[in-house]
Each structure stands twice: as C-alpha cells, then as structure tokens.
Biopython code that builds the backbone (N, CA, C, O; Angstrom):
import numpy as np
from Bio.PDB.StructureBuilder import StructureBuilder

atoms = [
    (1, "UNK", "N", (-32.364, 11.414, 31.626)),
    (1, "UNK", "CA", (-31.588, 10.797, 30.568)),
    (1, "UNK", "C", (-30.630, 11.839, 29.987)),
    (1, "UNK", "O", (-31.012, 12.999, 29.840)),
    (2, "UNK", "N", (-29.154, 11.377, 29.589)),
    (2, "UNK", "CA", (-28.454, 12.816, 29.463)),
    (2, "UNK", "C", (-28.367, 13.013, 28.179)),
    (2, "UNK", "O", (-28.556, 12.037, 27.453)),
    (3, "UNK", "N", (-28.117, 14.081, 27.686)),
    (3, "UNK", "CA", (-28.322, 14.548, 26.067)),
    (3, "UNK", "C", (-27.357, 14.238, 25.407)),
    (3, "UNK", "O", (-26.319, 14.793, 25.766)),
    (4, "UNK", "N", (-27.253, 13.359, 24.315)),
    (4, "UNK", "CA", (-25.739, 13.591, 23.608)),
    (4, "UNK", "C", (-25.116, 14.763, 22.784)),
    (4, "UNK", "O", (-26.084, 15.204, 22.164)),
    (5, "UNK", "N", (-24.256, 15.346, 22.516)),
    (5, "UNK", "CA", (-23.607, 16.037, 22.233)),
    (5, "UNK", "C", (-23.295, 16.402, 20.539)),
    (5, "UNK", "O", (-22.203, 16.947, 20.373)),
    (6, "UNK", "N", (-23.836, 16.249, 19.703)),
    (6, "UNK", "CA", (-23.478, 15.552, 18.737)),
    (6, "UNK", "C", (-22.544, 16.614, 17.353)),
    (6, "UNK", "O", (-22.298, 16.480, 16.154)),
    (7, "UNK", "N", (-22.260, 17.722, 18.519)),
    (7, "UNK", "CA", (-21.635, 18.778, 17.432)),
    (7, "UNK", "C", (-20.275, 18.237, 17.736)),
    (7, "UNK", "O", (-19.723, 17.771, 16.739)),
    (8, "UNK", "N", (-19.722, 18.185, 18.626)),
    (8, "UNK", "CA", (-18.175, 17.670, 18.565)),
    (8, "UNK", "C", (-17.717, 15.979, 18.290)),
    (8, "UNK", "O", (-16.669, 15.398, 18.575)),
    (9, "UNK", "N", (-18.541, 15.653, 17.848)),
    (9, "UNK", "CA", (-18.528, 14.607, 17.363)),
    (9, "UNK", "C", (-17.848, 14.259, 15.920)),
    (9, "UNK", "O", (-18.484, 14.800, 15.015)),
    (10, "UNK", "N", (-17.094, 13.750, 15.608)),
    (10, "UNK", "CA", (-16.383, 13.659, 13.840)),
    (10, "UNK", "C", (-16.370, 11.874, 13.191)),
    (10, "UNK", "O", (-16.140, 10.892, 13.897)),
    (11, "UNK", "N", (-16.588, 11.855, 12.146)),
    (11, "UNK", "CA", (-16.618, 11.007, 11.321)),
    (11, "UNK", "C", (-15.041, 11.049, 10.824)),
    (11, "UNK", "O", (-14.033, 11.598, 11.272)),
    (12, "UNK", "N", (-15.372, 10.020, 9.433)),
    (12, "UNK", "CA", (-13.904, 9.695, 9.047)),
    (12, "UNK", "C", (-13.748, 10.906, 8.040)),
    (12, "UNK", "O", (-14.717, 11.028, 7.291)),
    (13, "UNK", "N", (-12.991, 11.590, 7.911)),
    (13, "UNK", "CA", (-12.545, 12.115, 7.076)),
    (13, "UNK", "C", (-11.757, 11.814, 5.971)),
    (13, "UNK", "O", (-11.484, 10.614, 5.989)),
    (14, "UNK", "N", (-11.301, 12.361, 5.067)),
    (14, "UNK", "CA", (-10.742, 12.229, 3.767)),
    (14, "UNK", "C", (-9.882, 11.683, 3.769)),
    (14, "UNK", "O", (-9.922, 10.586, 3.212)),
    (15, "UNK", "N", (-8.780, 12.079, 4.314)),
    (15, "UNK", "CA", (-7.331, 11.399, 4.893)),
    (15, "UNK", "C", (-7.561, 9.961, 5.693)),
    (15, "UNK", "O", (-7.005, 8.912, 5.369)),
    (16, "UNK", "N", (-8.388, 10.097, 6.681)),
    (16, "UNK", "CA", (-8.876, 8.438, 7.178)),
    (16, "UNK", "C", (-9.435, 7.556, 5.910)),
    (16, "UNK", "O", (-9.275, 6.339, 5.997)),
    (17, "UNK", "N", (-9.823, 7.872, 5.204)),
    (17, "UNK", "CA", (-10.846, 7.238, 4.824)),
    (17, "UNK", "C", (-9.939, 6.696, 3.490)),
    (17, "UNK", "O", (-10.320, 5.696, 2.881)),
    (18, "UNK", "N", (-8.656, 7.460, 3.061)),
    (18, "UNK", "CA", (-7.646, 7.187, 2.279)),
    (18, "UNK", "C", (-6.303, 6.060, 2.863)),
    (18, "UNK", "O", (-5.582, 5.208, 2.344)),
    (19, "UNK", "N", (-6.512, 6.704, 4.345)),
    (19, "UNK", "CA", (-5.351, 5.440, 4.755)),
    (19, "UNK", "C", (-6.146, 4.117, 5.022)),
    (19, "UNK", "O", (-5.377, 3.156, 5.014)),
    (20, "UNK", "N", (-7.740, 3.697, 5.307)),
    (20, "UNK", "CA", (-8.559, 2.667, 5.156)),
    (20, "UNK", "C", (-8.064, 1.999, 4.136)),
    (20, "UNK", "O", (-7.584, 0.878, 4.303)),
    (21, "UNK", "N", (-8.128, 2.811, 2.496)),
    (21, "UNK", "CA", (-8.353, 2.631, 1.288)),
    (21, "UNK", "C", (-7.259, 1.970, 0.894)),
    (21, "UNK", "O", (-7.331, 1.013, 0.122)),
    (22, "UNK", "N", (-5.921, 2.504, 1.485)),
    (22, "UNK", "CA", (-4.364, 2.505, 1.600)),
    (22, "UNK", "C", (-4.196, 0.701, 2.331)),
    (22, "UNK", "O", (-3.680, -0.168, 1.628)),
    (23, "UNK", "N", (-4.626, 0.418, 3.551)),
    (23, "UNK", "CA", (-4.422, -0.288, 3.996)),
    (23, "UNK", "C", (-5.198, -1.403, 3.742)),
    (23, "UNK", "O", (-4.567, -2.410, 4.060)),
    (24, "UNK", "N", (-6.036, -1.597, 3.409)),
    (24, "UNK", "CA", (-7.053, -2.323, 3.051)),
    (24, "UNK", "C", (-6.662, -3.182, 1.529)),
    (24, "UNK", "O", (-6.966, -4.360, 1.340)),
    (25, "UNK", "N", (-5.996, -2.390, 0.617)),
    (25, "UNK", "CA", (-5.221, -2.231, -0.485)),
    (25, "UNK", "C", (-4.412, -2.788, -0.697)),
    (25, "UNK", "O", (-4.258, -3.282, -1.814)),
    (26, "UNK", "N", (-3.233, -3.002, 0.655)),
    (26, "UNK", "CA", (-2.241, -3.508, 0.752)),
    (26, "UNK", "C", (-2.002, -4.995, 1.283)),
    (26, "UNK", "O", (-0.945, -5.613, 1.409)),
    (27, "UNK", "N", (-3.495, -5.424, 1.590)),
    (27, "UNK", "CA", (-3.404, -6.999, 2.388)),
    (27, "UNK", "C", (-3.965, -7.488, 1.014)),
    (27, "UNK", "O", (-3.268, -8.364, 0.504)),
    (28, "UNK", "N", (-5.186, -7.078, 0.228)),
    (28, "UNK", "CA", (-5.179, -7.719, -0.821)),
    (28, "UNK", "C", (-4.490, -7.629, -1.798)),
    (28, "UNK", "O", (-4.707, -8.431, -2.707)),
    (29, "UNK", "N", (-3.576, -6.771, -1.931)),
    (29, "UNK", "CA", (-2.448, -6.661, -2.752)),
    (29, "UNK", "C", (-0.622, -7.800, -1.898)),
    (29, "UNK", "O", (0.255, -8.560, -2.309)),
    (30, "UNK", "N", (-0.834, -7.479, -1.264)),
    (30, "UNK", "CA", (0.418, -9.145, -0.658)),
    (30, "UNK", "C", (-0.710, -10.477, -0.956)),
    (30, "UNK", "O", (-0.222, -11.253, -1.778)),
    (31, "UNK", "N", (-1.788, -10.811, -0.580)),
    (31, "UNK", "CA", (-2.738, -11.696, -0.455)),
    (31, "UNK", "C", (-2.328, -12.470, -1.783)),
    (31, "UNK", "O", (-2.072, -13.657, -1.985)),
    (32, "UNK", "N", (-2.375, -10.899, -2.953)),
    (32, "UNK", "CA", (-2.706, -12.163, -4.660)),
    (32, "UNK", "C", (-1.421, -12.667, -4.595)),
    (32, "UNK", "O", (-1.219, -13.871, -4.749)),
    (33, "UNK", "N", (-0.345, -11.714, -4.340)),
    (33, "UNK", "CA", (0.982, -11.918, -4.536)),
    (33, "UNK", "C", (1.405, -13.199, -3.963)),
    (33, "UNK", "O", (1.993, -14.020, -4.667)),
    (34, "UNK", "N", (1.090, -13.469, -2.480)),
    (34, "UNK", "CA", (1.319, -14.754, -1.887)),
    (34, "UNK", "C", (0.609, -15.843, -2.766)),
    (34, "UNK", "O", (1.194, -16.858, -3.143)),
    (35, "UNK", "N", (-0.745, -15.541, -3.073)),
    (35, "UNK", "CA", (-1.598, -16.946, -4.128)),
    (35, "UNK", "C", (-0.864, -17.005, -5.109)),
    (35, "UNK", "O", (-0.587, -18.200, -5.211)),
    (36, "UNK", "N", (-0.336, -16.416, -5.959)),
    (36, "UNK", "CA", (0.529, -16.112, -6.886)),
    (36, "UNK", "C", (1.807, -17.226, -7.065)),
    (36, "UNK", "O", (2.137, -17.903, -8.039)),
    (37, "UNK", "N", (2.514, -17.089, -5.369)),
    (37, "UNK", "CA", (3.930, -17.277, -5.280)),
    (37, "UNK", "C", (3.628, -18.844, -4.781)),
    (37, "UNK", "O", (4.349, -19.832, -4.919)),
    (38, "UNK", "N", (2.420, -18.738, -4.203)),
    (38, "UNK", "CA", (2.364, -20.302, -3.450)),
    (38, "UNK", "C", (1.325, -21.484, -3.989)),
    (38, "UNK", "O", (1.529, -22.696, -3.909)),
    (39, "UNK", "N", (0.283, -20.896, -4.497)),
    (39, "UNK", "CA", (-0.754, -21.542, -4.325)),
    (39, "UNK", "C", (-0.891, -22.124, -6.264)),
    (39, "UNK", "O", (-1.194, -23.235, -6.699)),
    (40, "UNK", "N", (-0.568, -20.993, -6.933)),
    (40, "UNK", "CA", (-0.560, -21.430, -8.175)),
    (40, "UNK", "C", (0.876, -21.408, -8.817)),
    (40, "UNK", "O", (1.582, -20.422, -8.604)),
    (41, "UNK", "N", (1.334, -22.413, -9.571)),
    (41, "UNK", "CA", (2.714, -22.936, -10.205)),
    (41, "UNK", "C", (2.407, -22.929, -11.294)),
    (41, "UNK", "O", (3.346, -22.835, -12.084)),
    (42, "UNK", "N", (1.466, -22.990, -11.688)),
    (42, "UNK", "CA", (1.362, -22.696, -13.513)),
    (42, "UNK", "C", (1.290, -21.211, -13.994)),
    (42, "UNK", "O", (1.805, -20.361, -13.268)),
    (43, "UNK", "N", (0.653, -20.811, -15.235)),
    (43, "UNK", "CA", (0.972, -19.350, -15.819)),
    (43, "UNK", "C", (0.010, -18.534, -14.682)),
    (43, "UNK", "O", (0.523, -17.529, -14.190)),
    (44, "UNK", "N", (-1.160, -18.854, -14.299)),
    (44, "UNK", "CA", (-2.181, -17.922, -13.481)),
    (44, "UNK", "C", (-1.079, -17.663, -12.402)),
    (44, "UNK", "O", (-1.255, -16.490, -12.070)),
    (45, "UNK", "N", (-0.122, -18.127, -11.752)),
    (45, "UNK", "CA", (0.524, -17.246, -10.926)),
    (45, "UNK", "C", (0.895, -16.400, -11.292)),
    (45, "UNK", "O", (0.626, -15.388, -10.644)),
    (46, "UNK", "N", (1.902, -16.211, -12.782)),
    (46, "UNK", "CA", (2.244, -14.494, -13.025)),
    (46, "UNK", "C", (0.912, -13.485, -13.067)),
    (46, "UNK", "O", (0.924, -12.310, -12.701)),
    (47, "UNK", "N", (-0.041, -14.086, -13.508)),
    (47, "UNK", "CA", (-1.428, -12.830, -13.326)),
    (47, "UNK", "C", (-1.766, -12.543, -12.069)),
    (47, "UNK", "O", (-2.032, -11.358, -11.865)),
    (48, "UNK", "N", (-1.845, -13.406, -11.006)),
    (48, "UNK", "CA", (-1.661, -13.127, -9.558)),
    (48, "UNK", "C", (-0.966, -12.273, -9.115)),
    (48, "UNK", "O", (-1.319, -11.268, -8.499)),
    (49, "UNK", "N", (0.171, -12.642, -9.423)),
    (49, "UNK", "CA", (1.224, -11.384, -9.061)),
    (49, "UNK", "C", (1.278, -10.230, -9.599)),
    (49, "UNK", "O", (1.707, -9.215, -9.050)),
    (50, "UNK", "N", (0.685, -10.350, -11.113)),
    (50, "UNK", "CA", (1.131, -8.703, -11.574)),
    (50, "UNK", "C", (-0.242, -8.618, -11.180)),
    (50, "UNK", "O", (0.276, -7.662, -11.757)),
    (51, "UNK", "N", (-1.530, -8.592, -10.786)),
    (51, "UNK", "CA", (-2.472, -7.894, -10.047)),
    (51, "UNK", "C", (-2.116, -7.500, -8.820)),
    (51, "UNK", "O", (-2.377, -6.362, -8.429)),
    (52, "UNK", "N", (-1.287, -8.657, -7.842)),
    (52, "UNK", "CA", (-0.803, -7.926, -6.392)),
    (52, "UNK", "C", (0.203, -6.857, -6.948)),
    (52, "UNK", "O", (0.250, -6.096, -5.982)),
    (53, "UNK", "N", (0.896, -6.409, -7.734)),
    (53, "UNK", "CA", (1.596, -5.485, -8.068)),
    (53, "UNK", "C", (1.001, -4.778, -8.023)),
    (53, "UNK", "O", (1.085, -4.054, -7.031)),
    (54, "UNK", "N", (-0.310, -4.390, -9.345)),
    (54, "UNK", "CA", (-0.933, -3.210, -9.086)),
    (54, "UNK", "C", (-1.848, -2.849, -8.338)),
    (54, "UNK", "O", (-2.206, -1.673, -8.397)),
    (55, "UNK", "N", (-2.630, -3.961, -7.218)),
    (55, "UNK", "CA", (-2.556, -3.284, -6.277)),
    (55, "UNK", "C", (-1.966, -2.704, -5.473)),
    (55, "UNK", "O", (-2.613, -1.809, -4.929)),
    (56, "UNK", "N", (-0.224, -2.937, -4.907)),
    (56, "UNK", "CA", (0.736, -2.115, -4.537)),
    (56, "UNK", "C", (0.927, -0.826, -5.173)),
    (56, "UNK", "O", (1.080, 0.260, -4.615)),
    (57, "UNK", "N", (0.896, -1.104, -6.499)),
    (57, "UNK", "CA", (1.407, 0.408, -6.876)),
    (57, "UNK", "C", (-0.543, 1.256, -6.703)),
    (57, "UNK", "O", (-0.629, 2.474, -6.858)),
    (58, "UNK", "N", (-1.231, 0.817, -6.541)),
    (58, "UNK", "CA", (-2.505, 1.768, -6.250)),
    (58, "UNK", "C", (-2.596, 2.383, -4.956)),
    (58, "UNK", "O", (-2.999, 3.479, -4.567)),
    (59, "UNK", "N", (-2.034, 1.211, -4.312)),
    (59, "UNK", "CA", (-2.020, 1.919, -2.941)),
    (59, "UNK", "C", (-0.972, 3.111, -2.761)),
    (59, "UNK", "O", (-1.071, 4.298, -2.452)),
    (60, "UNK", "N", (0.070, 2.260, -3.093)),
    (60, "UNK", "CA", (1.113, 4.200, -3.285)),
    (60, "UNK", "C", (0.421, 4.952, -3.891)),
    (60, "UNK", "O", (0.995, 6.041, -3.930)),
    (61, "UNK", "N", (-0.445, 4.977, -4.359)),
    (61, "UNK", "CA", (-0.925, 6.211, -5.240)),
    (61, "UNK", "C", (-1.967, 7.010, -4.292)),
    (61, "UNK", "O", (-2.107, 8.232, -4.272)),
    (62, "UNK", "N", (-2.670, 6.061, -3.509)),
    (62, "UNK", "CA", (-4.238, 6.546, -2.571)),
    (62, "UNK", "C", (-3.387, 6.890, -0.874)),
    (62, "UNK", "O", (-3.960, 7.326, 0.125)),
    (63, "UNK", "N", (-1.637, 6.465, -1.020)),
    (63, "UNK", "CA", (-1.107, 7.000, -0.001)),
    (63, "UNK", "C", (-0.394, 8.091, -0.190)),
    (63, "UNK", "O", (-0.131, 8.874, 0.723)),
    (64, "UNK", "N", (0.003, 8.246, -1.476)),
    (64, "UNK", "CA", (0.578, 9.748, -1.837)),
    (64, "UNK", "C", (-0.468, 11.022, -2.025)),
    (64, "UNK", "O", (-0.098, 12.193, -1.946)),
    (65, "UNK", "N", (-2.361, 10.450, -2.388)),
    (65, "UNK", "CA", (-3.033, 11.556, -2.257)),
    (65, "UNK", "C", (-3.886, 12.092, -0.703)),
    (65, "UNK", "O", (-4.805, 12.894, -0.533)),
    (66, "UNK", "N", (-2.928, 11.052, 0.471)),
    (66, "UNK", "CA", (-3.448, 11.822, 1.519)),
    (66, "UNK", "C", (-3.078, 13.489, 2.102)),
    (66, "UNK", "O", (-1.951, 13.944, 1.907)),
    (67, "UNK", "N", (-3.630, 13.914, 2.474)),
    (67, "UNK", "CA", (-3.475, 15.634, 2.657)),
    (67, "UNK", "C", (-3.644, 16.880, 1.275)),
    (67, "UNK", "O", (-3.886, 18.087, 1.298)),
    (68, "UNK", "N", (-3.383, 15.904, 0.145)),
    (68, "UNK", "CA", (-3.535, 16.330, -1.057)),
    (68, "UNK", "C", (-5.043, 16.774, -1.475)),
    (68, "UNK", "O", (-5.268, 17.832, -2.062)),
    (69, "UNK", "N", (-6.251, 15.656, -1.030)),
    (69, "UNK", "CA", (-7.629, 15.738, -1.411)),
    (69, "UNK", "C", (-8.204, 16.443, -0.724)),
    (69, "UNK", "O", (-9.407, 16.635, -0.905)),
]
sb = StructureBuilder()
sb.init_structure("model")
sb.init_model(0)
sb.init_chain("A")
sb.init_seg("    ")
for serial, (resi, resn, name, xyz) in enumerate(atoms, 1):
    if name == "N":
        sb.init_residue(resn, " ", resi, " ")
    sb.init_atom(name, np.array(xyz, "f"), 0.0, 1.0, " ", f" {name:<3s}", serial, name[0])
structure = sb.get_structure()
C-alpha cells in the first residue's frame, strides 16, 4: 500500500480563503440587489439593495486585504 506524502501537501491559505470570502460575497451581494430590483416594488426593495451594496462594498474591502493579511 503506498504511503502518502503529507508534507507537501497545502491547504487554503489566507489569500485563498479571502478571495472565497471575496467571491462568495459578491453573488450574495448582486443576489439582494437583483431581489431588490425585481422581486420587491414596494419600500423593502430599497433595503435589499442598500444591503446588496454593502455587501459590494465588503467585498472590496476582503479584496483589497488580500496579500495584506
């Protein structure tokens, strides 16, 4: 049976694990924005949207601290 190797082996690191955070960020941040724009016509759409906002602007923020952390 052959041995695995398990020193050169790598996990996600900091930077991965920020563009996850980044991207992940950014579908539920268009997501509210679209429920927002489509799904609700009364006042709960502007709260939709300014939450997909700040999830946009969070994600610029968890994409500007990659290489940084």
């Amino acid at each position: 049976m052959p041995q695995l190797n398990m020193e050169n082996t790598t996990g996600m690191n900091k930077n991965t694990v920020l563009a996850w955070a980044t991207f992940i960020m950014l579908i539920v941040g268009f997501g509210l924005i679209a429920l927002g724009a489509f799904r609700y016509e009364e006042i709960a759409g502007f709260g939709f949207g300014a939450v997909g906002i700040g999830f946009l602007a969070n994600a610029w923020v968890f994409n500007a601290l990659k290489g940084r952390v």
